[in-house]
Backbone as CSV, one residue per row, in Angstrom:
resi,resn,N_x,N_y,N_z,CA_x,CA_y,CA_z,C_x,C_y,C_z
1,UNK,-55.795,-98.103,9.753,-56.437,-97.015,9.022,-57.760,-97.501,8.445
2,UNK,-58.483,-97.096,9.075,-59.929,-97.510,8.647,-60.540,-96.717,7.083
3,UNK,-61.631,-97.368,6.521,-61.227,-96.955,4.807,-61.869,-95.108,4.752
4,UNK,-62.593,-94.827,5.476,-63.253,-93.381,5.265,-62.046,-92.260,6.003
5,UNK,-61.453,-93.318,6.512,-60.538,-91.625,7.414,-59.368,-91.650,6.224
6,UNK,-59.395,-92.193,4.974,-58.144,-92.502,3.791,-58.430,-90.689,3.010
7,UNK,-59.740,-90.360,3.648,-60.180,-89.152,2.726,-59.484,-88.062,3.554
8,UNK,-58.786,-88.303,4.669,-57.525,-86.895,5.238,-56.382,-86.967,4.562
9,UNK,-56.289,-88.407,3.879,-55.321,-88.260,2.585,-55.114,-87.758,1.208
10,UNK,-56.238,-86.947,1.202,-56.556,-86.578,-0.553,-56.943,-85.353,-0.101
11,UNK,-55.666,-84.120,-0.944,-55.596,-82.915,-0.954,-56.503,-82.531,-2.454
12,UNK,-57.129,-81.247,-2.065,-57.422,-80.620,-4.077,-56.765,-79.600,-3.826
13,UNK,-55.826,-79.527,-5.360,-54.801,-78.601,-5.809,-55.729,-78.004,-6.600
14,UNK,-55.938,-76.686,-6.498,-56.633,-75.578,-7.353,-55.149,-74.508,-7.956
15,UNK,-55.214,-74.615,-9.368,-54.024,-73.641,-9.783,-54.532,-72.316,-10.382
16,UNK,-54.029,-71.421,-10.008,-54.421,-70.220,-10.371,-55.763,-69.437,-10.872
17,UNK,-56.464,-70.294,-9.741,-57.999,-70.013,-10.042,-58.131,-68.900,-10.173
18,UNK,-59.283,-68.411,-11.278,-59.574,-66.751,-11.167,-60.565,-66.058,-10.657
19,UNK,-61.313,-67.236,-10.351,-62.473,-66.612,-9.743,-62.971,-66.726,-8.670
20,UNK,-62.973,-65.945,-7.084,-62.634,-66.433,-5.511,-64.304,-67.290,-5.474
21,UNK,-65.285,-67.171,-6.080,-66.181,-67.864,-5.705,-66.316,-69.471,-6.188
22,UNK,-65.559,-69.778,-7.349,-65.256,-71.143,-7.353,-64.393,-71.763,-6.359
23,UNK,-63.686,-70.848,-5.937,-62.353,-71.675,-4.374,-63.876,-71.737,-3.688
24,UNK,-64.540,-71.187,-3.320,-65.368,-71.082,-2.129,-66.629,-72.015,-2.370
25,UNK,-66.949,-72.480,-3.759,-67.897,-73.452,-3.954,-66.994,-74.821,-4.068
26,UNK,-65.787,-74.461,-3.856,-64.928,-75.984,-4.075,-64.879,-76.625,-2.852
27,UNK,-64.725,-75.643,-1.912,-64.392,-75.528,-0.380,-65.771,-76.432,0.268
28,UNK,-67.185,-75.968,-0.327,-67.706,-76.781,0.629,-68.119,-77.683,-0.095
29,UNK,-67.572,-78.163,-1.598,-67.738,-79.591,-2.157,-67.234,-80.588,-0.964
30,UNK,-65.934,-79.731,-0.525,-64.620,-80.369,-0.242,-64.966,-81.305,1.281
31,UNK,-65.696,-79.969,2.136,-66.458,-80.299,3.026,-67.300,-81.448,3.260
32,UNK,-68.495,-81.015,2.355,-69.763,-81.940,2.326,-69.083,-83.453,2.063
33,UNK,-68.264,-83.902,1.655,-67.697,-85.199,1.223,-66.767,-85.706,2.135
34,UNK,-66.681,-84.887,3.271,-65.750,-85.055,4.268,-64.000,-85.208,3.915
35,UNK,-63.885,-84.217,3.068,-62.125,-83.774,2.657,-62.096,-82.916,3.426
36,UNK,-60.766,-82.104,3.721,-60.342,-81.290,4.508,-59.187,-80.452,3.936
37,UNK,-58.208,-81.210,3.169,-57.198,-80.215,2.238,-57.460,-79.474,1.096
38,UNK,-57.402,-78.425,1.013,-57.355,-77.618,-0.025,-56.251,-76.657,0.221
39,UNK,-55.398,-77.029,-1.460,-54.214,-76.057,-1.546,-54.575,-75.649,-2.990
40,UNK,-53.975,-73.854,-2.825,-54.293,-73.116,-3.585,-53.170,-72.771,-4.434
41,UNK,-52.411,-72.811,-5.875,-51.158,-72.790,-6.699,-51.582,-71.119,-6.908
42,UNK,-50.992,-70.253,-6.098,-51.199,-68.453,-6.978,-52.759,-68.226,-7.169
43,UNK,-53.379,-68.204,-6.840,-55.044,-67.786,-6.675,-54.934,-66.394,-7.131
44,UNK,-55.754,-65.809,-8.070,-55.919,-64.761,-8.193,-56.327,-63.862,-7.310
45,UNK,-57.169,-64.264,-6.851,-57.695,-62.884,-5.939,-58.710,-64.126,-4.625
46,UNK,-57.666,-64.101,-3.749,-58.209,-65.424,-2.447,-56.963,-64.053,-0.814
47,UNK,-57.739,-64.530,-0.132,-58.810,-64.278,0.099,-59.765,-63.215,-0.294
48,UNK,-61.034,-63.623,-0.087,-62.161,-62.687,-1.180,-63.404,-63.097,-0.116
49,UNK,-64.070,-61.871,-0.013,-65.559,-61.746,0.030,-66.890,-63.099,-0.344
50,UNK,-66.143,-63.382,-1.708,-67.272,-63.876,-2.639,-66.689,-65.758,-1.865
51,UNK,-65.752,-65.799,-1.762,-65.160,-67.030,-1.733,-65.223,-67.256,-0.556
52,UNK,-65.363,-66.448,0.636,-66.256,-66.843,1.683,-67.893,-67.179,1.520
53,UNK,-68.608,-66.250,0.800,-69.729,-66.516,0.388,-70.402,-67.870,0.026
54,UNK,-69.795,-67.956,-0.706,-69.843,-69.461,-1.526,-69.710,-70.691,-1.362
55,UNK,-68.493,-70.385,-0.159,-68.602,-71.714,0.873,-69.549,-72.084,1.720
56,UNK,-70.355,-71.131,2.279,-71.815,-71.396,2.920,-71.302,-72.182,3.875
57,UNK,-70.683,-71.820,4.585,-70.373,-72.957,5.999,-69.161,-73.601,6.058
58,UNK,-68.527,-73.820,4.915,-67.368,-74.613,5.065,-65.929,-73.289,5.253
59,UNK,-66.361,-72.514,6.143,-65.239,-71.570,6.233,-64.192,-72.256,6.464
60,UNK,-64.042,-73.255,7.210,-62.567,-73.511,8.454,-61.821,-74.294,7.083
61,UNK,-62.575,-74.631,6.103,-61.597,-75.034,5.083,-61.130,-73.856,4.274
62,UNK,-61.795,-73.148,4.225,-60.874,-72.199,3.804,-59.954,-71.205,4.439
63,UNK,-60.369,-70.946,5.675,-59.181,-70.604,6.710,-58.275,-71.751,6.938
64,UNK,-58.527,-72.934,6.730,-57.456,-73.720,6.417,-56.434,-74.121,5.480
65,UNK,-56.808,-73.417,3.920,-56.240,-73.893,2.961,-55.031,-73.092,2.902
66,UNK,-54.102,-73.572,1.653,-52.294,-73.667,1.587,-52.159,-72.374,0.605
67,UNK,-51.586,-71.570,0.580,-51.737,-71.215,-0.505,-50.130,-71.046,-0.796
68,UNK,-49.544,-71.985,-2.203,-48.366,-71.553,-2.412,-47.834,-70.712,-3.978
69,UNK,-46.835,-71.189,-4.139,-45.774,-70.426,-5.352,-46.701,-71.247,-6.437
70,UNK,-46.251,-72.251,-6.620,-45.775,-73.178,-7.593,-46.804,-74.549,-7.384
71,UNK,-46.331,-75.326,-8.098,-47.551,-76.624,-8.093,-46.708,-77.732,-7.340
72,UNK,-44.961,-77.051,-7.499,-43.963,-78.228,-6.802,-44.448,-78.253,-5.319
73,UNK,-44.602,-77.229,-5.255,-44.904,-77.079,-3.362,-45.989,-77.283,-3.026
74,UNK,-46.801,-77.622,-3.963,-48.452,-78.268,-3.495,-47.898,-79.562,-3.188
75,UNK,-47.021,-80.136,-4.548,-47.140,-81.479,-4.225,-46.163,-82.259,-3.280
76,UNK,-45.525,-81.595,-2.170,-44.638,-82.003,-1.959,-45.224,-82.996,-0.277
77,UNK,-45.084,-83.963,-0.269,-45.364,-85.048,0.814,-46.344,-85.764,-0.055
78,UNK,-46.590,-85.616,-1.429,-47.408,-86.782,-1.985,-46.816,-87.817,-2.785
79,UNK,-47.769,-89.078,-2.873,-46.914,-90.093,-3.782,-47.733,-90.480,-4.717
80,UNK,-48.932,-90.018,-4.506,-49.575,-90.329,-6.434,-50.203,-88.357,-6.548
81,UNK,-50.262,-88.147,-7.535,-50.769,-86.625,-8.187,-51.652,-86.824,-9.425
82,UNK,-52.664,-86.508,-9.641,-53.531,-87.097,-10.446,-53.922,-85.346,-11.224
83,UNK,-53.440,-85.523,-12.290,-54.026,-83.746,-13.303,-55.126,-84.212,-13.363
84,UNK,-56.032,-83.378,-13.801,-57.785,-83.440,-14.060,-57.210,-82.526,-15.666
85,UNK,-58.151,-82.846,-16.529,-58.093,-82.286,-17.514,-58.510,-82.985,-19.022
86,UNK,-59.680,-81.897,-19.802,-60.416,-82.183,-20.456,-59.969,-82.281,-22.150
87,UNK,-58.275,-81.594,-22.425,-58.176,-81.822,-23.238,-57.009,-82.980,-23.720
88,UNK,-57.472,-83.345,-25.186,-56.074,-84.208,-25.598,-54.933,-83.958,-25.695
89,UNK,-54.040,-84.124,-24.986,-52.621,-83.541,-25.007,-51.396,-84.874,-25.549
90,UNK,-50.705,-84.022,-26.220,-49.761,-84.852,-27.125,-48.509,-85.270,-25.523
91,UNK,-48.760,-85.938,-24.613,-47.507,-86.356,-23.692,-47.728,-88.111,-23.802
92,UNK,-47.228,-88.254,-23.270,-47.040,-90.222,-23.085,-47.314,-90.621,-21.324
93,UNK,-48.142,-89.455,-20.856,-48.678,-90.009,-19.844,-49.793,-90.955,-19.672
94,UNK,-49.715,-91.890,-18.673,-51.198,-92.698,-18.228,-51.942,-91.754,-18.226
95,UNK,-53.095,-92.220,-19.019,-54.524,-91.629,-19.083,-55.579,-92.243,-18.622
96,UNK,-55.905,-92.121,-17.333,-57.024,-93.209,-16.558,-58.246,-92.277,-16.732
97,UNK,-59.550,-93.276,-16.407,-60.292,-93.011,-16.353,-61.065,-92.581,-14.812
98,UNK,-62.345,-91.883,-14.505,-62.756,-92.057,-13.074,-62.926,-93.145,-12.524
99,UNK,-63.461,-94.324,-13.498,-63.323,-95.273,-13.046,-61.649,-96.187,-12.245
100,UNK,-61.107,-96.015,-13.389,-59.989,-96.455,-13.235,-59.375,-95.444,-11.067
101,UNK,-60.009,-94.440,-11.875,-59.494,-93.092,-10.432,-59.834,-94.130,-8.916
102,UNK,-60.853,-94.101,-9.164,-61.779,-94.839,-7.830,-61.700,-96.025,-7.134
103,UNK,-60.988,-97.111,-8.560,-60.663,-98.013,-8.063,-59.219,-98.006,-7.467
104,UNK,-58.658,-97.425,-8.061,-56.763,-97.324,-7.548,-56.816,-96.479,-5.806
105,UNK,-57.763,-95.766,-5.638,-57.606,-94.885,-4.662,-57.389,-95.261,-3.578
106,UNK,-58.608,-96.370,-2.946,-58.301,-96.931,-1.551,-56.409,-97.200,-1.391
107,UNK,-55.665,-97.963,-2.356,-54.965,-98.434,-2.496,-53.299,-97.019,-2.100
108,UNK,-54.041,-96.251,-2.778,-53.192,-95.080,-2.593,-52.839,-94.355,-1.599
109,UNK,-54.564,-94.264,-0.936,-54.295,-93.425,0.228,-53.892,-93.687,1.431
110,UNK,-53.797,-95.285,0.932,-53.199,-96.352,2.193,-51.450,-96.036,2.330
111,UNK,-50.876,-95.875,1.131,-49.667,-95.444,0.572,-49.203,-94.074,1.004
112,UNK,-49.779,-93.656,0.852,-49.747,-92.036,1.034,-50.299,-90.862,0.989
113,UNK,-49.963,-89.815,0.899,-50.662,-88.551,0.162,-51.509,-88.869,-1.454
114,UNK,-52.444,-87.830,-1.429,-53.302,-88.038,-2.764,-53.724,-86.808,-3.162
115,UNK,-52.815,-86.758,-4.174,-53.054,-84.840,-4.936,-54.075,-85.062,-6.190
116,UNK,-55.162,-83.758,-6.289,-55.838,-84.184,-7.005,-56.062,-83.234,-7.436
117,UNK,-55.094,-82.729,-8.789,-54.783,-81.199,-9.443,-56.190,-81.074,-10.269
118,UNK,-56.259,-79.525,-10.456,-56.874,-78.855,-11.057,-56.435,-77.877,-12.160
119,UNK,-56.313,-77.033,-13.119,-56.039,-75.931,-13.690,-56.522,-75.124,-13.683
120,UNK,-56.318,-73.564,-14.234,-57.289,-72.386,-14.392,-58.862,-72.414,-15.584
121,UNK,-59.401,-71.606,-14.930,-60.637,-71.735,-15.502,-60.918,-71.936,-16.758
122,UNK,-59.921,-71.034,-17.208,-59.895,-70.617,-18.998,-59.084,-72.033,-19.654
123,UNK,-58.298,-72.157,-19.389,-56.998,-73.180,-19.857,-56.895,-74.431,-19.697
124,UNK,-57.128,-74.186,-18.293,-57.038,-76.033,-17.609,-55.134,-75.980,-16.895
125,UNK,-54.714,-76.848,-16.974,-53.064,-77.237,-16.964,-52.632,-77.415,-17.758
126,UNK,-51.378,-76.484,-17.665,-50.118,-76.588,-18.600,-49.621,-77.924,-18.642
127,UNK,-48.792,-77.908,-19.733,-48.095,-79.508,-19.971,-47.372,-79.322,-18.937
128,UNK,-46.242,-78.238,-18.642,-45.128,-78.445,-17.330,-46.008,-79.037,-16.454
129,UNK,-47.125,-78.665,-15.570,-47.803,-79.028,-14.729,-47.888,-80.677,-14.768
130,UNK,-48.411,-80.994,-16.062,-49.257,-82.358,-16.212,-47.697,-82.977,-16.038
131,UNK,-46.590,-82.986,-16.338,-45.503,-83.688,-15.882,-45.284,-83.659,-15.001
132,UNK,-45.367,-82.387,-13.753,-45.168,-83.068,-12.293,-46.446,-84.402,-11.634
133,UNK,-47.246,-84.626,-12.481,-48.100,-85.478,-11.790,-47.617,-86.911,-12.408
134,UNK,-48.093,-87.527,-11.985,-48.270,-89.617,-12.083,-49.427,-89.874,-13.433
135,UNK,-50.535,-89.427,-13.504,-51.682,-89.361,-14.022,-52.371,-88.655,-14.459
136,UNK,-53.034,-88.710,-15.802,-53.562,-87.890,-16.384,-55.129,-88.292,-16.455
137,UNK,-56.573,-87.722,-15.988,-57.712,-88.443,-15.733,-58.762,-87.302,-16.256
138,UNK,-59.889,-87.341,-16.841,-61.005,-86.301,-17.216,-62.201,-87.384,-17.128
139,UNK,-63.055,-86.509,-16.670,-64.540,-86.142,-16.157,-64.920,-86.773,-17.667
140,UNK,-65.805,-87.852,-17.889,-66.601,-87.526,-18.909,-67.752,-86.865,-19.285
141,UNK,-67.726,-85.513,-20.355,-68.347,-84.860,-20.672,-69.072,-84.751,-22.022
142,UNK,-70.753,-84.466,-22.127,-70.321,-84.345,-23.779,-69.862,-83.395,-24.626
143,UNK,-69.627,-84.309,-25.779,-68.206,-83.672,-26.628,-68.527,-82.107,-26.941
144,UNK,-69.564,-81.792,-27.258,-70.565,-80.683,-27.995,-70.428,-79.748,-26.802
145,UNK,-70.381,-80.230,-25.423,-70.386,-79.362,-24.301,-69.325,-79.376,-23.830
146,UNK,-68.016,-79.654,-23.496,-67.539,-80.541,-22.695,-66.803,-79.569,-21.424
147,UNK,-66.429,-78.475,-21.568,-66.267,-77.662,-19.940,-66.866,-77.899,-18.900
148,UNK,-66.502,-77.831,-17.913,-67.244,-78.300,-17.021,-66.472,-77.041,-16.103
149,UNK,-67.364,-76.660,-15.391,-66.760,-75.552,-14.228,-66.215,-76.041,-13.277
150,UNK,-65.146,-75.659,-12.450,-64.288,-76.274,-11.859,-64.278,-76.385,-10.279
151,UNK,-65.481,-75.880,-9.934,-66.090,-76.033,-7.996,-66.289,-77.630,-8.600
152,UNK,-67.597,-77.769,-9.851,-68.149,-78.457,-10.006,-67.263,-79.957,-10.502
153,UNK,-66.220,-79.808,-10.872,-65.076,-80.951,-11.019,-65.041,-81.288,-9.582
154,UNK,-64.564,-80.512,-8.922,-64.674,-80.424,-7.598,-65.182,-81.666,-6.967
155,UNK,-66.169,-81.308,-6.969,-67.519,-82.167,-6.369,-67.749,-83.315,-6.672
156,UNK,-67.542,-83.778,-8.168,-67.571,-84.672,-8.725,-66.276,-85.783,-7.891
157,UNK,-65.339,-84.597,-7.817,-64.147,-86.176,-7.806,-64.641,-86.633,-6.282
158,UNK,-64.883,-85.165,-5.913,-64.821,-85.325,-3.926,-66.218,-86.458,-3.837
159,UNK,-66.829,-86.570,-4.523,-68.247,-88.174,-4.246,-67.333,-88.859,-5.023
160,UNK,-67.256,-89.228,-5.833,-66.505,-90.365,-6.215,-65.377,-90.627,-5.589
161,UNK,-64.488,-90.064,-4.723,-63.419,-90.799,-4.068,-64.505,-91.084,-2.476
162,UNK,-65.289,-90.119,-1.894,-65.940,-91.205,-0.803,-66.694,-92.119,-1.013
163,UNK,-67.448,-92.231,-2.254,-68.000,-93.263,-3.008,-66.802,-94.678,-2.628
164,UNK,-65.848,-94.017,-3.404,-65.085,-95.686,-3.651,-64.257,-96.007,-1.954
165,UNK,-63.937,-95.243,-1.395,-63.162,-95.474,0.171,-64.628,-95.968,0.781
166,UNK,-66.019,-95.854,0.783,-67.311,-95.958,1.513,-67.380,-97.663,0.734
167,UNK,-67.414,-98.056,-0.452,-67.548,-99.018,-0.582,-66.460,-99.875,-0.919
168,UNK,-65.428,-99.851,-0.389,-64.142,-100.481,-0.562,-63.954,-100.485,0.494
169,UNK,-63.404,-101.559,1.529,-62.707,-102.233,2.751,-61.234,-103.076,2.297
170,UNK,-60.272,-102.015,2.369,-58.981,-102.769,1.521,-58.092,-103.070,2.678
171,UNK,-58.021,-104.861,2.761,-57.365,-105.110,3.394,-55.478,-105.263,2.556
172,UNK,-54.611,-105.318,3.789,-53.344,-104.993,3.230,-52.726,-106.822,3.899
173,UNK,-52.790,-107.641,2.457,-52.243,-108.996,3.004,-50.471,-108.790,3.365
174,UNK,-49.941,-108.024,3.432,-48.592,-107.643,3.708,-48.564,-106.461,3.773
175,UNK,-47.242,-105.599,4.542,-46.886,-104.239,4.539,-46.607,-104.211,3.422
176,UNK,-46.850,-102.833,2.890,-46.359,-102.424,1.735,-45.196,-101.073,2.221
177,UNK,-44.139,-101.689,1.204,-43.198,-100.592,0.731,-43.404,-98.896,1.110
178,UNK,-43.036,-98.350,1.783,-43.661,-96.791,1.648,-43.424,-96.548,0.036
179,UNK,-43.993,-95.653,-0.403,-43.652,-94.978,-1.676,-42.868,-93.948,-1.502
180,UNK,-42.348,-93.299,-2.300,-41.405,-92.259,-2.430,-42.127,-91.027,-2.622
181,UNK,-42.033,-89.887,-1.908,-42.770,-88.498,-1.345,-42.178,-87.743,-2.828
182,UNK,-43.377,-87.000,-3.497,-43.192,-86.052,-4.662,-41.541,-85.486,-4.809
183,UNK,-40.868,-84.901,-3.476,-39.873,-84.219,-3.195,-38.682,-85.245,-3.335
184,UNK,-39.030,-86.325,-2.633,-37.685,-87.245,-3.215,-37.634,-87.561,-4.746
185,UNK,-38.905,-88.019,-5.216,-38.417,-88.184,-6.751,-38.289,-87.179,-7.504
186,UNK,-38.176,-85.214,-7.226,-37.464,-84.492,-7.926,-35.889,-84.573,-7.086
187,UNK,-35.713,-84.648,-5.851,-34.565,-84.401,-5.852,-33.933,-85.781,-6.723
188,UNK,-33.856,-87.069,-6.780,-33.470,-88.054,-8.059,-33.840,-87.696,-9.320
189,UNK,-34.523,-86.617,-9.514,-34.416,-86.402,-11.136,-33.658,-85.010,-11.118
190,UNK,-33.761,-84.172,-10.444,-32.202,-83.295,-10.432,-30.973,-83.834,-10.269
191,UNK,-31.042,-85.164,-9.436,-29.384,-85.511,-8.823,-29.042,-86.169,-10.564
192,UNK,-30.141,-86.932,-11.065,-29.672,-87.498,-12.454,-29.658,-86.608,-13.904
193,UNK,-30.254,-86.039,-13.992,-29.931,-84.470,-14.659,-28.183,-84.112,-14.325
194,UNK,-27.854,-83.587,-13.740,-26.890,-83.381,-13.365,-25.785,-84.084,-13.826
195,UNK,-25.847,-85.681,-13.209,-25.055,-86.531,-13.389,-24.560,-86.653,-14.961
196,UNK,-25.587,-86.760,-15.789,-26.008,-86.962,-16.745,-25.444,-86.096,-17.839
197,UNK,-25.779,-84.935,-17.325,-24.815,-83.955,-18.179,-22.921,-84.003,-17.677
198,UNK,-22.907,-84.523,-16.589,-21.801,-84.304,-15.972,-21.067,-85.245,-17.400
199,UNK,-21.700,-86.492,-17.278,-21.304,-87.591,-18.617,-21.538,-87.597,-19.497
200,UNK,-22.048,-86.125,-20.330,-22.178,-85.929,-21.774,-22.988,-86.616,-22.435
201,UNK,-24.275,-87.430,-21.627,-25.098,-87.713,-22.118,-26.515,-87.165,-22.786
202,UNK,-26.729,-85.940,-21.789,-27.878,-85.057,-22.296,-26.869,-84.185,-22.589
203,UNK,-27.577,-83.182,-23.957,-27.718,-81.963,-24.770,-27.441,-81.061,-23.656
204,UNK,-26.106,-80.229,-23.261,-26.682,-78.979,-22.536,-27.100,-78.023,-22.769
205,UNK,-27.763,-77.819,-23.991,-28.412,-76.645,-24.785,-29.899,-77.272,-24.441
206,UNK,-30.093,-78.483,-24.529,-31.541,-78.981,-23.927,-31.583,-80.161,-23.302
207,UNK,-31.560,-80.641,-22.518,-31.272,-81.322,-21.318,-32.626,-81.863,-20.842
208,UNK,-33.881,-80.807,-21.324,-34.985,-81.212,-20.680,-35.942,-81.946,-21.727
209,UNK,-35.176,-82.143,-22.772,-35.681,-82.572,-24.423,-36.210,-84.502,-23.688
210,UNK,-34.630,-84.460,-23.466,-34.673,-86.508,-22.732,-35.237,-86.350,-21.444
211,UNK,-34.800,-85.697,-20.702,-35.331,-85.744,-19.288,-36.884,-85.625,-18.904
212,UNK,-37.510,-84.976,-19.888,-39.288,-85.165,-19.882,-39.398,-86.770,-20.179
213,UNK,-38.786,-87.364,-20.839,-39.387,-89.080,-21.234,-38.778,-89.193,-19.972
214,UNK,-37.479,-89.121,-19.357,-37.115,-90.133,-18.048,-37.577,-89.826,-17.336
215,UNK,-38.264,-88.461,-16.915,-39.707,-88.458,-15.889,-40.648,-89.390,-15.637
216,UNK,-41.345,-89.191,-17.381,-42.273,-90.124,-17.593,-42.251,-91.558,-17.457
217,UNK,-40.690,-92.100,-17.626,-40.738,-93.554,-17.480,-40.725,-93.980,-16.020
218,UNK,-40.299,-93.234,-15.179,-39.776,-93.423,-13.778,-41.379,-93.038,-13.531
219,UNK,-42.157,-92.182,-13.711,-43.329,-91.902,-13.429,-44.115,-93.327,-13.506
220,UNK,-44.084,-93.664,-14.108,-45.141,-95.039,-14.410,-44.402,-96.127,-13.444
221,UNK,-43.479,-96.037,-13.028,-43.417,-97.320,-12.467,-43.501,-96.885,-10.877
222,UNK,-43.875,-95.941,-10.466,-43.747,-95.568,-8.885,-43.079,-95.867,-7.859
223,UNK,-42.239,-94.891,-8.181,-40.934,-95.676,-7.195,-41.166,-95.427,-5.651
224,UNK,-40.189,-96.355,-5.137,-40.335,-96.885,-3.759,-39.373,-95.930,-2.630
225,UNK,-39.828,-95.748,-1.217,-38.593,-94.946,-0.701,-37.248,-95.266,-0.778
226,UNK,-37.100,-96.617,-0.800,-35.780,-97.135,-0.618,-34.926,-97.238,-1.721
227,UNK,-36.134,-97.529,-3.506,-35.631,-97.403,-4.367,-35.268,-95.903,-4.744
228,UNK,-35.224,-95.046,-4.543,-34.668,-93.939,-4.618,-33.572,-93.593,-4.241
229,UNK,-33.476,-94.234,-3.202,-31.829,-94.298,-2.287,-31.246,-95.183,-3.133
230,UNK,-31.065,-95.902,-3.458,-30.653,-97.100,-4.211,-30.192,-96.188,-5.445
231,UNK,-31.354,-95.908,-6.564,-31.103,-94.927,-7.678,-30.081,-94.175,-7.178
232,UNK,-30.243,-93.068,-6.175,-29.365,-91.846,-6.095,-27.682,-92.341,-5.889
233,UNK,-27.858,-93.595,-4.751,-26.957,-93.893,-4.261,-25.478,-94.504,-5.749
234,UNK,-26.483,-95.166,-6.746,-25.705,-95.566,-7.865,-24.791,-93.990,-8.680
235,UNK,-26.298,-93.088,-8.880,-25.580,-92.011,-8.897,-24.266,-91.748,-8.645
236,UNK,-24.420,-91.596,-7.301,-23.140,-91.029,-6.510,-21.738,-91.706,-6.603
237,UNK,-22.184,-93.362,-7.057,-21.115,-93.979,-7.165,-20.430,-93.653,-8.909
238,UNK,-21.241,-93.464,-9.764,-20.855,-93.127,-11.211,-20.256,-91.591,-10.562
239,UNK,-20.565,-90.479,-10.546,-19.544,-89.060,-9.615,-19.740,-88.986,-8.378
240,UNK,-18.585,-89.782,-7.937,-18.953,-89.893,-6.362,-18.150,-88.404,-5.806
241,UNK,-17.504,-87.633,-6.520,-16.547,-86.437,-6.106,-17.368,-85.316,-6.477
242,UNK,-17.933,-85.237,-7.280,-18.531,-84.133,-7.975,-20.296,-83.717,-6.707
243,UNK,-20.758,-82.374,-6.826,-21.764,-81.826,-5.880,-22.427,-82.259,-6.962
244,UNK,-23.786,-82.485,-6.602,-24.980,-82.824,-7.035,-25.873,-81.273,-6.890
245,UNK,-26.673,-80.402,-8.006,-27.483,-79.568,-7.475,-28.942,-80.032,-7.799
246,UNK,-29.566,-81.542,-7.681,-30.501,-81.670,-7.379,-31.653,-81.316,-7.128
247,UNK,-31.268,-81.073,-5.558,-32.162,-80.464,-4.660,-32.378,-78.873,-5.061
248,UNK,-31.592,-77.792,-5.679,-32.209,-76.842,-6.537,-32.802,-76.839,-7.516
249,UNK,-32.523,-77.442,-8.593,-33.612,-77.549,-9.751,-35.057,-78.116,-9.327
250,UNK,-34.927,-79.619,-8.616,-35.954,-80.047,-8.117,-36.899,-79.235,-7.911
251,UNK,-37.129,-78.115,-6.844,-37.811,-77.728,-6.428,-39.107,-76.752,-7.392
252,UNK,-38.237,-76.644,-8.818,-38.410,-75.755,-9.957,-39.418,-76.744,-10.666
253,UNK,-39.568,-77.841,-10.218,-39.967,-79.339,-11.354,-38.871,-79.189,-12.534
254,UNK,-37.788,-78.984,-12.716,-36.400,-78.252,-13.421,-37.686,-79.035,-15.171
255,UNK,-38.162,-78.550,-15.996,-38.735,-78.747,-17.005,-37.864,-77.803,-18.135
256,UNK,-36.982,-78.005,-18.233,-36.190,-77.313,-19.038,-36.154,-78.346,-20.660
């Protein structure tokens, strides 16, 4: 994998954008930097007139882009998810910087998929959201100003990740581990949810009170494909009789 083709690995997640001409000025950020994924979380009003407009050429990305439910189903075949977002939020997530972004990336996209969320215009991302991701990262802006329009986030990340894959040649002195795909580590945090209550350990009036920190801790350490099997597999041996519904909540990011 040579280091510039690492950029067919890095999707932009746009969530519930409201306005079709920012999808369409994102679209040919997305372009001009040589990206190609764009997935859309509930778009207000896509396809649109204006959001063809705006792309100025980069149509086939937008006749190409995803458009789903939820943010679970954006992220699902990725193994790092990176929120964008400008305000301070009270969670215990990693908070990297672009810098920090640029340098980790080569490294990632060698690994896997590379989601690179967005929020709505007005708001940004919800906390549920910022917990399905790995990372929490913002644009520095000044303080007095600090919005930044969101084609234009866009753009920003899309040069700075060919920036850092253009001047980074990352060699791999050993195979590395696959990482574990977004979808396996909810179905292990539904199968342990479950378990968990099965053993009267979480609250079943709130269940999602502890289970947001054991996100977060399992989040930071990035688990591996095999370590997941391993995790689940212990699972199964603590209720090896009992059904697991996992794989349903999972799909919910179960944030209860």
């Amino acid at each position: 994998m040579s280091y510039l083709s690492g950029l067919e690995n890095i999707r932009v997640v746009m969530c519930q954008t409201t306005h079709p001409g920012n999808i369409g000025a994102a679209a040919r950020a997305i372009k001009t930097m040589g990206l190609h994924q764009l997935v859309l979380v509930q778009p207000k009003c896509f396809p649109h007139p204006q959001a063809s407009a705006m792309a100025a050429g980069a149509d086939d990305v937008l006749a190409e882009a995803r458009v789903v439910d939820n943010l679970a189903e954006a992220l699902v075949g990725c193994t790092w998810a990176v929120a964008m977002t400008v305000r301070a939020r009270d969670l215990s997530h990693e908070h990297i910087s672009i810098q920090d972004f640029t340098q980790r990336l080569p490294r990632e996209v060698r690994a896997g998929q590379v989601a690179v969320v967005l929020g709505t215009e007005m708001s940004g991302l919800t906390n549920a959201e910022c917990d399905l991701c790995h990372v929490l990262c913002s644009i520095p802006t000044d303080p007095q100003f600090g919005s930044l329009n969101v084609a234009a986030a866009v753009q920003i990340l899309c040069y700075e990740a060919r920036m850092a894959l253009m001047e980074k040649q990352v060699t791999v002195a050993q195979e590395m581990s696959p990482l574990a795909s977004h979808e396996e580590v909810e179905y292990f945090y539904g199968h342990l949810e479950d378990v968990l209550l099965h053993q009267g350990f979480l609250d079943p009036a709130n269940p999602g009170r502890l289970m947001t920190r054991l996100r977060r801790l399992f989040g930071r350490v990035r688990l591996e494909h095999e370590e997941v099997n391993i995790l689940r597999g212990m699972l199964n041996a603590l209720v090896p009789d009992r059904k697991t519904v996992g794989s349903d909540r999972s799909a919910a990011g179960s944030n209860r």
